[in-house]
KOLGU-4560 file (N, C-alpha, C; in nm, 3 decimals, padded with zeros to 5 digits):
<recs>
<n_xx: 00.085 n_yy: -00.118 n_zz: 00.000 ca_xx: 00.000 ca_yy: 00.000 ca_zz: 00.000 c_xx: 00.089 c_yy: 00.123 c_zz: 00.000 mol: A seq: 1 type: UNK>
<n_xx: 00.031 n_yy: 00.236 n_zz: -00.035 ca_xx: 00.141 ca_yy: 00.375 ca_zz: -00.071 c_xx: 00.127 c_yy: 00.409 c_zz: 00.073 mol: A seq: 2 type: UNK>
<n_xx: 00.254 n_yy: 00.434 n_zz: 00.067 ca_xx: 00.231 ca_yy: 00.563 ca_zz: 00.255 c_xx: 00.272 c_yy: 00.668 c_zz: 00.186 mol: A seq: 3 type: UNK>
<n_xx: 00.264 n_yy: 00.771 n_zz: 00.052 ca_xx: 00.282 ca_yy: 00.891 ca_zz: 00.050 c_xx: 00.146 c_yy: 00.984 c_zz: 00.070 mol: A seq: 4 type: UNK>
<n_xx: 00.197 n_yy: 01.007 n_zz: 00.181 ca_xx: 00.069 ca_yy: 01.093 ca_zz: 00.203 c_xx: 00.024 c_yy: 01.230 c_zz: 00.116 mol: A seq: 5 type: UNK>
<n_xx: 00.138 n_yy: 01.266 n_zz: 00.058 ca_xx: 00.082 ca_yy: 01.320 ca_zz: -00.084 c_xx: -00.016 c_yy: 01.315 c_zz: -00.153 mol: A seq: 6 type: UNK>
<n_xx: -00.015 n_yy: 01.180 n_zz: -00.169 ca_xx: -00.109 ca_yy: 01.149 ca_zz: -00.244 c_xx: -00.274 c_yy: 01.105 c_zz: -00.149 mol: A seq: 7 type: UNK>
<n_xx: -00.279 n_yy: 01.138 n_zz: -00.047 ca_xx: -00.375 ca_yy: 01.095 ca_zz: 00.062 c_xx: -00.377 c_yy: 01.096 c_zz: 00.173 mol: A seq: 8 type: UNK>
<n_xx: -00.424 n_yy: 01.093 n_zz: 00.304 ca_xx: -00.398 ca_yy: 01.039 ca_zz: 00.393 c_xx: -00.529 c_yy: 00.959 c_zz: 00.475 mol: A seq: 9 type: UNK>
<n_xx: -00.571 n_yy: 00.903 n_zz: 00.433 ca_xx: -00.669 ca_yy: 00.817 ca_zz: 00.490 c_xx: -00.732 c_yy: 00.882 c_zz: 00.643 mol: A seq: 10 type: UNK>
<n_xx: -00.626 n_yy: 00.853 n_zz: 00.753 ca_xx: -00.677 ca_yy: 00.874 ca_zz: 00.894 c_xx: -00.690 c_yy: 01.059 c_zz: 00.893 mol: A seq: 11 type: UNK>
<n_xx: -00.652 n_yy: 01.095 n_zz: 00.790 ca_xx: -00.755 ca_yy: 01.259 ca_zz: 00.866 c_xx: -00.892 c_yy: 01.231 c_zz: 00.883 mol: A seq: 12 type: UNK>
<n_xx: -00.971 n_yy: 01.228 n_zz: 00.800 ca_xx: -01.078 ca_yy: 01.171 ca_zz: 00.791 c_xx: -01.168 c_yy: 01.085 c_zz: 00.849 mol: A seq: 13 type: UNK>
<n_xx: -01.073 n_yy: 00.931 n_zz: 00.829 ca_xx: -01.107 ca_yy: 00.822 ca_zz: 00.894 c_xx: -01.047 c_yy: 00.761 c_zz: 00.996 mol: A seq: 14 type: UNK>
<n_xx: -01.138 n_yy: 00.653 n_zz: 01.128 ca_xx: -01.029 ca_yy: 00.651 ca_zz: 01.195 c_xx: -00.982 c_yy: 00.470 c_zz: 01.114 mol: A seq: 15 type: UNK>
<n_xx: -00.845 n_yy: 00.462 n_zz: 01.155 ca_xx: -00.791 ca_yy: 00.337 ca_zz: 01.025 c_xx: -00.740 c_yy: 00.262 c_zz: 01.164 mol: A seq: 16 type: UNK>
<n_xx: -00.822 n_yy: 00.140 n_zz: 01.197 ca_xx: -00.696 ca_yy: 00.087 ca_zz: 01.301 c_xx: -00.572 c_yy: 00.005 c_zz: 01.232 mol: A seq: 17 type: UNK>
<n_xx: -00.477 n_yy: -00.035 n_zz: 01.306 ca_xx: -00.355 ca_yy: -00.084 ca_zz: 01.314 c_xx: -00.250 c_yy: -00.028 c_zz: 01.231 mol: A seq: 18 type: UNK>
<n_xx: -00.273 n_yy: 00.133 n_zz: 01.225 ca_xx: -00.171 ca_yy: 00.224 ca_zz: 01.168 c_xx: -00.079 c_yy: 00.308 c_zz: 01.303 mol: A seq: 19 type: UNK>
<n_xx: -00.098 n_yy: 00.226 n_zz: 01.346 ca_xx: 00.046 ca_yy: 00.272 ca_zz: 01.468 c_xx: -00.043 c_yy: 00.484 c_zz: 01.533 mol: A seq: 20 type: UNK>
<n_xx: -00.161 n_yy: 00.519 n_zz: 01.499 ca_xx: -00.184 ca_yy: 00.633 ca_zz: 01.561 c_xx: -00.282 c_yy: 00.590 c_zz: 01.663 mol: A seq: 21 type: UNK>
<n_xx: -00.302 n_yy: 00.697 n_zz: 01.771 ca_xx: -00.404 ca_yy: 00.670 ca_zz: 01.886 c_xx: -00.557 c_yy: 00.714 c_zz: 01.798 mol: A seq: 22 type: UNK>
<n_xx: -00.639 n_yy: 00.665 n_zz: 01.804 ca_xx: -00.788 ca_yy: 00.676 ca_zz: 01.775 c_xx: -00.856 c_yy: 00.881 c_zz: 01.742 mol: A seq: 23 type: UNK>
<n_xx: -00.774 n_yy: 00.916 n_zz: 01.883 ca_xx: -00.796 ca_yy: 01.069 ca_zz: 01.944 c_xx: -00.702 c_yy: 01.141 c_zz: 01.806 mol: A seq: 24 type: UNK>
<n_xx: -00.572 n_yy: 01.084 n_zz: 01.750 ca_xx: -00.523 ca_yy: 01.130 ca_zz: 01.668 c_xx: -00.557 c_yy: 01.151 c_zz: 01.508 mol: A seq: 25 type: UNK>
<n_xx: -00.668 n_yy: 01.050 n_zz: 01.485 ca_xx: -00.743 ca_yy: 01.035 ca_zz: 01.382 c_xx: -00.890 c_yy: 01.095 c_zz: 01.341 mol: A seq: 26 type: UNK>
<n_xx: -00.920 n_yy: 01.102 n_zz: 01.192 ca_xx: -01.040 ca_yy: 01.173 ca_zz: 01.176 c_xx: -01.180 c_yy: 01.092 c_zz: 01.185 mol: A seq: 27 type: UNK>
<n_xx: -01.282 n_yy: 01.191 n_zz: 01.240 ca_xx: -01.383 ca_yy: 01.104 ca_zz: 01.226 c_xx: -01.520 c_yy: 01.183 c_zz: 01.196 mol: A seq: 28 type: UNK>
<n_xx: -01.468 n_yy: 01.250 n_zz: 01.073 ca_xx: -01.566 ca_yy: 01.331 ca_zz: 00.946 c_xx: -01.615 c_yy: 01.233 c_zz: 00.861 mol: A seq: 29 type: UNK>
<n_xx: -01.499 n_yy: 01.121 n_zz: 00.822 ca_xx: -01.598 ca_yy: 01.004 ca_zz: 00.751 c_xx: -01.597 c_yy: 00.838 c_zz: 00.879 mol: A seq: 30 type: UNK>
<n_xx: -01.690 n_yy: 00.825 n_zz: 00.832 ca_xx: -01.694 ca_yy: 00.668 ca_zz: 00.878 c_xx: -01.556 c_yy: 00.630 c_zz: 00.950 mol: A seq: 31 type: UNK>
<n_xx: -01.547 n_yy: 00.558 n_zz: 01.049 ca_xx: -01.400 ca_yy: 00.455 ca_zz: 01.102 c_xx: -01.438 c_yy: 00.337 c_zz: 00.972 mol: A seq: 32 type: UNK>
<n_xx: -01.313 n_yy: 00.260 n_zz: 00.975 ca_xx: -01.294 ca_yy: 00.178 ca_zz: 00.873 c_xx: -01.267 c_yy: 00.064 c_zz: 00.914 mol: A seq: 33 type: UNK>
<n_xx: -01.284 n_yy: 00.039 n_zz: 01.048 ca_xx: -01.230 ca_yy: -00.067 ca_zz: 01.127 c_xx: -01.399 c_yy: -00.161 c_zz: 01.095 mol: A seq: 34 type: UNK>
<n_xx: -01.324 n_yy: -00.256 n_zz: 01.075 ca_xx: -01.424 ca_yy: -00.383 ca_zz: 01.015 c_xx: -01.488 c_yy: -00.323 c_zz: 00.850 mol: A seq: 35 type: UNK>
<n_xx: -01.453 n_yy: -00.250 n_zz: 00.799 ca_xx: -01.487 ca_yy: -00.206 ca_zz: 00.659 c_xx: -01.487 c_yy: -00.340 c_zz: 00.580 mol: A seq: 36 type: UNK>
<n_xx: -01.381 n_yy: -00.395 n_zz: 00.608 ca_xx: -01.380 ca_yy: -00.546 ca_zz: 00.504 c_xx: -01.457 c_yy: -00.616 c_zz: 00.512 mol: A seq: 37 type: UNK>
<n_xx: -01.582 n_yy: -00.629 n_zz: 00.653 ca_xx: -01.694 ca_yy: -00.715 ca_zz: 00.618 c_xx: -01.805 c_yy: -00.681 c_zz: 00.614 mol: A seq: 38 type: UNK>
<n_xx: -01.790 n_yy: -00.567 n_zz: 00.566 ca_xx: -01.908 ca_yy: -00.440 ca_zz: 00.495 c_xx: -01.905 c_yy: -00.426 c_zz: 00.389 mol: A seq: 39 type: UNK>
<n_xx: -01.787 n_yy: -00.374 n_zz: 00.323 ca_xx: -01.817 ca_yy: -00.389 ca_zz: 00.174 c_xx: -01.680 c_yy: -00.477 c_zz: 00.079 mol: A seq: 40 type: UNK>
<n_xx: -01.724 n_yy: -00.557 n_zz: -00.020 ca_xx: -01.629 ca_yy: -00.628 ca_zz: -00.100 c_xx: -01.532 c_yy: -00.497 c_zz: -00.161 mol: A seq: 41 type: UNK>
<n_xx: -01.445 n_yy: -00.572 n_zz: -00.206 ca_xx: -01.318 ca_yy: -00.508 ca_zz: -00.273 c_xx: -01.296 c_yy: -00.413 c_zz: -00.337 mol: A seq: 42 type: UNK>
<n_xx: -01.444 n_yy: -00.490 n_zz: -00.482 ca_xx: -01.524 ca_yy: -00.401 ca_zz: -00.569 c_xx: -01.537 c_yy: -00.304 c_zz: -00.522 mol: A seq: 43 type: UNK>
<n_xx: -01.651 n_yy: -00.292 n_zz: -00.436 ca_xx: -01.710 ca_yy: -00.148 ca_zz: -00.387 c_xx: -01.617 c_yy: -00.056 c_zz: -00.286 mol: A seq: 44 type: UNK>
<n_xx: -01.494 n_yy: -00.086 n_zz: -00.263 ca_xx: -01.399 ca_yy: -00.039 ca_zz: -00.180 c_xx: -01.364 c_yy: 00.058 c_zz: -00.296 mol: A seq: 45 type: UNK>
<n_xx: -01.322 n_yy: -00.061 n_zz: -00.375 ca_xx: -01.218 ca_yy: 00.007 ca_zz: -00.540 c_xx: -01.305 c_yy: 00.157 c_zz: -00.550 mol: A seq: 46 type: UNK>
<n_xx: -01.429 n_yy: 00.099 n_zz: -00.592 ca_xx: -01.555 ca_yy: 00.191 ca_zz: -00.619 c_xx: -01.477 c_yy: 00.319 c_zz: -00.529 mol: A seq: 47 type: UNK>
<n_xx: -01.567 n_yy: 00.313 n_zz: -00.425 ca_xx: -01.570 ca_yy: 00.385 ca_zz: -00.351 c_xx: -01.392 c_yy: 00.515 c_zz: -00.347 mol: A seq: 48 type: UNK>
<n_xx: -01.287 n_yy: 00.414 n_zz: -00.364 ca_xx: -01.176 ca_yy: 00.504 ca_zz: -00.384 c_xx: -01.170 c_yy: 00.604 c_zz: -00.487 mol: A seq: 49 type: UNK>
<n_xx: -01.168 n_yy: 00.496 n_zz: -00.602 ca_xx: -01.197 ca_yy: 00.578 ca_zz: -00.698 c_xx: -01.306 c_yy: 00.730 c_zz: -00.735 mol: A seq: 50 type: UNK>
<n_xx: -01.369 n_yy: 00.691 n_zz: -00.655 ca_xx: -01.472 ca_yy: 00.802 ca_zz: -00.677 c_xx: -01.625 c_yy: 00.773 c_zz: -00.612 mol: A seq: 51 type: UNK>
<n_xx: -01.639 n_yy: 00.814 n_zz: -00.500 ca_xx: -01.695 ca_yy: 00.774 ca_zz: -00.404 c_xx: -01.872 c_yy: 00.860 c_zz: -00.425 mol: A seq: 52 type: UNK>
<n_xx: -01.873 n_yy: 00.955 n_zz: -00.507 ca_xx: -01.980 ca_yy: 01.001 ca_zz: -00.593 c_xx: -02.088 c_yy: 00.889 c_zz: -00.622 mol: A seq: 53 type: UNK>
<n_xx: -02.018 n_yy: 00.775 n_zz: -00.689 ca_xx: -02.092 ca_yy: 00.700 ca_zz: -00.732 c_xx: -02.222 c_yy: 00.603 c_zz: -00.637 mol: A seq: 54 type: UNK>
<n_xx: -02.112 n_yy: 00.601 n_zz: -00.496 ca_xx: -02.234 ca_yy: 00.569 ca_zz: -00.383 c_xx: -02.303 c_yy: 00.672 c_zz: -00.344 mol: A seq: 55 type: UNK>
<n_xx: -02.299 n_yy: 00.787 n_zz: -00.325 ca_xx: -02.348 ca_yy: 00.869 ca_zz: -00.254 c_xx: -02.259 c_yy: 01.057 c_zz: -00.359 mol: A seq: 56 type: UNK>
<n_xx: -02.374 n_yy: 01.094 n_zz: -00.388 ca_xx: -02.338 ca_yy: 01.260 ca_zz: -00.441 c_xx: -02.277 c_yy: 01.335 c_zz: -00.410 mol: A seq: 57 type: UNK>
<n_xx: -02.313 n_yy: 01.315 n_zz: -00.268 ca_xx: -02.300 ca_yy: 01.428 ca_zz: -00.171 c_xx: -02.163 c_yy: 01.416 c_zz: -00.082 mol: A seq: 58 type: UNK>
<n_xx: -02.135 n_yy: 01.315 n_zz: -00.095 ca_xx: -01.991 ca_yy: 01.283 ca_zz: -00.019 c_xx: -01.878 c_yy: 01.421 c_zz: -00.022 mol: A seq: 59 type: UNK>
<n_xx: -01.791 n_yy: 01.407 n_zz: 00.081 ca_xx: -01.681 ca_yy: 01.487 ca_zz: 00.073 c_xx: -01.584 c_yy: 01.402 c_zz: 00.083 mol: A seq: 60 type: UNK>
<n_xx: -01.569 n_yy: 01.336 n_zz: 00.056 ca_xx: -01.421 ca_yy: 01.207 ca_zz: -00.008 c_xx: -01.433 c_yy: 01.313 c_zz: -00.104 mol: A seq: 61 type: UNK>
<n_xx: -01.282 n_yy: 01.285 n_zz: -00.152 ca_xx: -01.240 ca_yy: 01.312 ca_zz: -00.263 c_xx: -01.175 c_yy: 01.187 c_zz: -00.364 mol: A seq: 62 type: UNK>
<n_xx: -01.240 n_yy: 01.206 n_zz: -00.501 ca_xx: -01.182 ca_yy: 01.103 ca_zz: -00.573 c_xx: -01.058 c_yy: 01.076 c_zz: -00.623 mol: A seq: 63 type: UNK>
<n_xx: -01.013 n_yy: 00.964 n_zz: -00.607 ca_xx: -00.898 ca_yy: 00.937 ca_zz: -00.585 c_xx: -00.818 c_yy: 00.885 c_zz: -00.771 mol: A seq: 64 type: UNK>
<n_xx: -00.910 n_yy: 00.839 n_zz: -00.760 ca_xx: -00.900 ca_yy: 00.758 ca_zz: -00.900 c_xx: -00.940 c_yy: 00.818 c_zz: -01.023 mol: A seq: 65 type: UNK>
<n_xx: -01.049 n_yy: 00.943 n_zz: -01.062 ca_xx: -01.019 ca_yy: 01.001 ca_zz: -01.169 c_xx: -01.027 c_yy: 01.187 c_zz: -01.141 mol: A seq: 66 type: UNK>
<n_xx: -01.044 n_yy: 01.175 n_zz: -01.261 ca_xx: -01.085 ca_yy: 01.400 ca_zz: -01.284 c_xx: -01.165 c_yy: 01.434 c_zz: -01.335 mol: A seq: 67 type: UNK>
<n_xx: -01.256 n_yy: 01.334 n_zz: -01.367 ca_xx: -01.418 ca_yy: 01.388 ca_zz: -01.401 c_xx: -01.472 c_yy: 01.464 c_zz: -01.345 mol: A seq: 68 type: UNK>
<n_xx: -01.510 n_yy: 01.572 n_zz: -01.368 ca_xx: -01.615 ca_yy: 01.655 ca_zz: -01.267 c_xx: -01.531 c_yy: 01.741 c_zz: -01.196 mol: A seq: 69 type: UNK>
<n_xx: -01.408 n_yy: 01.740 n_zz: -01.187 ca_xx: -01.343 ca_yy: 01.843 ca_zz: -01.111 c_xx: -01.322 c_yy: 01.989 c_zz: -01.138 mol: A seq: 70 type: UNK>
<n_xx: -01.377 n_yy: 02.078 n_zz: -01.053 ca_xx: -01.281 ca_yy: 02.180 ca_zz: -01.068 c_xx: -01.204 c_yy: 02.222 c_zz: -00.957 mol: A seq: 71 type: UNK>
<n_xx: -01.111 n_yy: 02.328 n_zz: -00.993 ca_xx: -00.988 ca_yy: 02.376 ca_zz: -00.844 c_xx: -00.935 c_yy: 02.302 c_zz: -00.838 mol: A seq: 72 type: UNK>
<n_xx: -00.825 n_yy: 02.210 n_zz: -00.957 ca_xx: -00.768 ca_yy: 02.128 ca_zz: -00.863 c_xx: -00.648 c_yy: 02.145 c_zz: -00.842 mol: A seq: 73 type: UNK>
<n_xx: -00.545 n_yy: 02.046 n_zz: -00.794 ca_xx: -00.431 ca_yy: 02.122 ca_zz: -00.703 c_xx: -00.342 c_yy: 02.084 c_zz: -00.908 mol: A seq: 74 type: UNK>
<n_xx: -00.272 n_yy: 02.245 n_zz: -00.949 ca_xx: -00.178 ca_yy: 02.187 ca_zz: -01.044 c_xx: -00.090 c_yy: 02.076 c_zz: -01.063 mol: A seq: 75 type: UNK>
<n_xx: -00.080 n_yy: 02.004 n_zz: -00.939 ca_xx: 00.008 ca_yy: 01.872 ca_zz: -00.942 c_xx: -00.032 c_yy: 01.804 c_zz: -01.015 mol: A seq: 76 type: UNK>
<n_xx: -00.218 n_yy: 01.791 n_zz: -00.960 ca_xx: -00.283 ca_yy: 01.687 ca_zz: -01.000 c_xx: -00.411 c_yy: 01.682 c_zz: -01.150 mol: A seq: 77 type: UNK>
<n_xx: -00.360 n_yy: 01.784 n_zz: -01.198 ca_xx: -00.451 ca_yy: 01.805 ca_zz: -01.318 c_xx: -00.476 c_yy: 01.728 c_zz: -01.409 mol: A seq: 78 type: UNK>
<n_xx: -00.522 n_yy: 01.713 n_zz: -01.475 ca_xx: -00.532 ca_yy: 01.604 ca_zz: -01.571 c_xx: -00.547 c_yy: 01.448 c_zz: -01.552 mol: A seq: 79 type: UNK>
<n_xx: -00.484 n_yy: 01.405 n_zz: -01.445 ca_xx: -00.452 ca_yy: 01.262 ca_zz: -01.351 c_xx: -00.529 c_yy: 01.267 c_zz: -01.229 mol: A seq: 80 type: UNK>
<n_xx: -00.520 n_yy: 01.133 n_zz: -01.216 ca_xx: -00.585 ca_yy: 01.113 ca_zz: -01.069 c_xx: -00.506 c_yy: 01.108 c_zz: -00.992 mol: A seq: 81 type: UNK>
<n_xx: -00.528 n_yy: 01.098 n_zz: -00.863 ca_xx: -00.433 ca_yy: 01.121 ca_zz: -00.761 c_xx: -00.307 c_yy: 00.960 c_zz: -00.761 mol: A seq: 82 type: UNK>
<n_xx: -00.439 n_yy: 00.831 n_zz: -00.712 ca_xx: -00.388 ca_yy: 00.728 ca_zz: -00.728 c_xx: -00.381 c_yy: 00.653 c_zz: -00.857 mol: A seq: 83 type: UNK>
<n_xx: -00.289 n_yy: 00.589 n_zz: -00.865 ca_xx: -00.308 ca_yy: 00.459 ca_zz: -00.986 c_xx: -00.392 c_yy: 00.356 c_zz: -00.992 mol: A seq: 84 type: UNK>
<n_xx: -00.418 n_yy: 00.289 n_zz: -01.046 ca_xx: -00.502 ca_yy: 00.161 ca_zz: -01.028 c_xx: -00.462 c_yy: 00.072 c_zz: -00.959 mol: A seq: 85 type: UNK>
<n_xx: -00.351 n_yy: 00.035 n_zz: -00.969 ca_xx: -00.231 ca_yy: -00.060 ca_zz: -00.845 c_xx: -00.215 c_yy: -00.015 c_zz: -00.749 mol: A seq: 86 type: UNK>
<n_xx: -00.278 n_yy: 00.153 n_zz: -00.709 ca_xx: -00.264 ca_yy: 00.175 ca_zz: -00.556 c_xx: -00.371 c_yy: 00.130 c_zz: -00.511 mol: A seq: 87 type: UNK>
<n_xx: -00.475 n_yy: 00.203 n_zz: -00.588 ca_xx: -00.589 ca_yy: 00.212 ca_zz: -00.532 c_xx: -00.652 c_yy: 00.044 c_zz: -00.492 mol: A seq: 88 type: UNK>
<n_xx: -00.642 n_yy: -00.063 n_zz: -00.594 ca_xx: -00.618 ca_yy: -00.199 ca_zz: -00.525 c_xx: -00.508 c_yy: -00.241 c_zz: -00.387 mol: A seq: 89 type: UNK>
<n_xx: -00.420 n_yy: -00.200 n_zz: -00.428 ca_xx: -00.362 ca_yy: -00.219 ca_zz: -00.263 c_xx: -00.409 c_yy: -00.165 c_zz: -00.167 mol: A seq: 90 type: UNK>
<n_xx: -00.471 n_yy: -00.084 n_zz: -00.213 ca_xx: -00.546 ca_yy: 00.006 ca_zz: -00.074 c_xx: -00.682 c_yy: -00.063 c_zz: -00.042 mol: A seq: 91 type: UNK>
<n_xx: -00.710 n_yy: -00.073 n_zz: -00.137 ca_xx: -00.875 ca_yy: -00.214 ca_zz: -00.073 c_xx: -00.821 c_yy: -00.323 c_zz: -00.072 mol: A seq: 92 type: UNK>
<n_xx: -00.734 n_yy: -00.357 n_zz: -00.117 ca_xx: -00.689 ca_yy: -00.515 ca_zz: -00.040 c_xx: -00.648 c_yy: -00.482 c_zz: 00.091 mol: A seq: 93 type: UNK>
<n_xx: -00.589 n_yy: -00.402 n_zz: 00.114 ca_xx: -00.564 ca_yy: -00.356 ca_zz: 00.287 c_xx: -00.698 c_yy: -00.339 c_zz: 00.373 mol: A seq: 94 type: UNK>
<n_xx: -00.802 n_yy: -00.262 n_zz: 00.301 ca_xx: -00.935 ca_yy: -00.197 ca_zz: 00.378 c_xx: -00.967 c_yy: -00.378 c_zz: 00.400 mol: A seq: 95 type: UNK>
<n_xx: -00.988 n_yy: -00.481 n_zz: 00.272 ca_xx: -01.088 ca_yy: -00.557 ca_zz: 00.253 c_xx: -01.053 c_yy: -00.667 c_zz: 00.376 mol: A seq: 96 type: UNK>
<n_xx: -00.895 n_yy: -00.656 n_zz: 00.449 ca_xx: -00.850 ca_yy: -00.737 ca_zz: 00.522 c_xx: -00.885 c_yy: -00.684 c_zz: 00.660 mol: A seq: 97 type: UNK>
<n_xx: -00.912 n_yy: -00.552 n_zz: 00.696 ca_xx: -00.988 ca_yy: -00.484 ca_zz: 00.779 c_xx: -01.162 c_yy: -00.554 c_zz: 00.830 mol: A seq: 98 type: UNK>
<n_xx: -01.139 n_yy: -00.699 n_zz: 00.892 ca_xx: -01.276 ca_yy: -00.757 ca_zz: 00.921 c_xx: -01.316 c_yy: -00.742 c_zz: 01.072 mol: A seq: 99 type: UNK>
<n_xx: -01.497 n_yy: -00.758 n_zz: 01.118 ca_xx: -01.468 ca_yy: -00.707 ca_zz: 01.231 c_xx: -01.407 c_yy: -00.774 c_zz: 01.365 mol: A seq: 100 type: UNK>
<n_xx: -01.305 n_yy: -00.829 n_zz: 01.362 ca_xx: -01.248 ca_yy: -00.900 ca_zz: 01.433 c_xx: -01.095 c_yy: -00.783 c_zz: 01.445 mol: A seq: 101 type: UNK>
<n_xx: -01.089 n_yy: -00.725 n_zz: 01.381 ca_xx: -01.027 ca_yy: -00.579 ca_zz: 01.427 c_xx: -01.098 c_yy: -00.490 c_zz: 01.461 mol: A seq: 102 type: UNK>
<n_xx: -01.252 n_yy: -00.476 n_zz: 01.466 ca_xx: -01.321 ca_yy: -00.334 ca_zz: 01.474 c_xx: -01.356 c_yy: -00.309 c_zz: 01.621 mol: A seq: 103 type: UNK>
<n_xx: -01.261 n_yy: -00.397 n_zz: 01.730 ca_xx: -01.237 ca_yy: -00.363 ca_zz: 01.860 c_xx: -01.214 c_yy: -00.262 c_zz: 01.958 mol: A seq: 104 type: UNK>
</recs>
């Protein structure tokens, strides 16, 4: 999975267990993610990275995976998405291993 947080950082947002931060140090504007893996399959993880619109409109995720629909975006990232397709799978193979037998 990428740790450049450049390109993301998951726990502002969410809280992510077994990333070495305290709970209090993490965000919890979206959902915790702890047991995420036996909530939603891989697919809908991918989904959801990629462009999280597609479950819900109204979301404030930001999409990860393309530039449809964007405006303002940061010049780094113009034209491209933030992640690749090989991240964004490592990154739901990580969420999808997240079952609730971690959501302790």
């Amino acid at each position: 999975m990428t740790r450049d947080s450049d390109k993301g950082n998951c726990s502002i947002c969410h809280l992510v267990p077994g990333i070495g931060l305290p709970e209090d140090a993490q965000g919890n504007i979206g959902p915790s993610l702890a047991g995420i893996g036996s909530r939603l399959t891989a697919k809908e993880l991918r989904e959801r990275i990629t462009d999280a619109r597609i479950a819900n409109a109204a979301t404030m995720m930001p999409p990860y995976g393309t530039t449809e629909g964007l405006v303002d975006v940061d010049p780094r990232h113009r034209g491209r998405p933030i992640l690749t397709p090989d991240e964004i799978g490592d990154i739901a193979a990580y969420l999808s291993g997240l079952t609730q037998a971690e959501a302790r």
